[in-house]
Each structure stands twice: as structure tokens, then as C-alpha cells.
N, C-alpha and C positions, 0 to 999 in steps of 0.2 A: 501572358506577360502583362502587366500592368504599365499603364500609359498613362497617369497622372501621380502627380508627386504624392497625395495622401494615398493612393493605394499601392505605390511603392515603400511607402514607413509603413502601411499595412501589413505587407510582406514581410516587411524586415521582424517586425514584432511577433507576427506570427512566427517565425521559423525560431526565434528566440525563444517563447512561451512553448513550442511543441519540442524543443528541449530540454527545459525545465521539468515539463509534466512526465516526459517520457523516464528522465533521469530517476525524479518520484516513483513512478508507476514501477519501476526497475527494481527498487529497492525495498517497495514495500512489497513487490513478488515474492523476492527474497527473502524476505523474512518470515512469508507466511511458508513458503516454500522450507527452512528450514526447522520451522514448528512443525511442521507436517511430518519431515523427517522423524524429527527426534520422538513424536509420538507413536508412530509408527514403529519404529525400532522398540520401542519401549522404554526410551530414556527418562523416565521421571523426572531426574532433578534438573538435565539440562531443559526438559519442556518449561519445568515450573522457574526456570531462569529467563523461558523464552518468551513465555506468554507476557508478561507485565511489557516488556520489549515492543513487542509486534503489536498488543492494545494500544499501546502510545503513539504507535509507528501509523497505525490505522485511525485514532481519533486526527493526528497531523495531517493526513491524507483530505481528509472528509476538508480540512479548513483550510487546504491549498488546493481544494476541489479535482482533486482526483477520483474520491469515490462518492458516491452520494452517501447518504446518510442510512440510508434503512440498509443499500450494501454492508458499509461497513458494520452496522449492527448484526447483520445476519453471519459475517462471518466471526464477526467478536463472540459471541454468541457460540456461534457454532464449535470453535477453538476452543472456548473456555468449558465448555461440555467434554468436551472428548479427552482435555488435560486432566480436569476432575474426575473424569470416568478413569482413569487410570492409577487414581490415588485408593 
């Protein structure tokens, strides 16, 4: 428990910021999560509707610092290969 007043706003900030991130982190799961679907199933047109989506969802990610940079490249990356492999 924190016993002086800056590492009680400390707390407070933190529990606010590991909200924020987590809500991020949530969403951009989801979205790779339902890319993954729709490739897997073999949905073409909904993939190639999903990818430009979830590249964007993931360049956002990287500048509100949920993922690092070479992460996000590797799954961008990774996505964009296997949507194209299906075309």
C-alpha cells in the first residue's frame, strides 16, 4: 500500500494506464484473432476486407505502445503472407 501522496497518484495512474492498455491489447487480439478465422475457413473476400483493418489496428498498437515495433512487423508480415497465399 503506498504511504505517500505521490505514490498514491502513482497508483491511481497506474491502474488507469493498465486499463487503457489492456482494453488495446483486447481488441487488437481480436482482430488478429478474427483474421485468423476468416483465413483459416478460407474466406477470401472477408480476409482481404480484414487485413487492411487489423494492419491499421496494429500500426495503432505499436504508437500507443502495446506492441513493439519489430512484433508488430512480424505479425503484419506474417498475415499479409498467408491472406496472399490464399489468393
Amino acid at each position: 500500500m503506498a504511504n505517500h501522496k505521490s505514490a498514491e497518484k502513482r497508483m491511481r495512474q497506474t491502474e488507469r494506464r493498465n486499463e487503457i492498455n489492456n482494453r488495446n491489447r483486447s481488441r487488437l487480439r481480436t482482430q488478429i484473432k478474427s483474421l485468423r478465422a476468416a483465413i483459416q475457413s478460407g474466406n477470401r473476400e472477408q480476409a482481404a476486407v480484414l487485413l487492411p483493418e487489423t494492419v491499421s489496428l496494429i500500426d495503432k498498437s505499436i504508437q500507443k505502445g502495446v506492441l513493439h515495433q519489430n512484433t508488430a512487423a512480424r505479425h503484419k508480415s506474417r498475415l499479409t503472407a498467408k491472406v496472399n497465399a490464399m489468393s
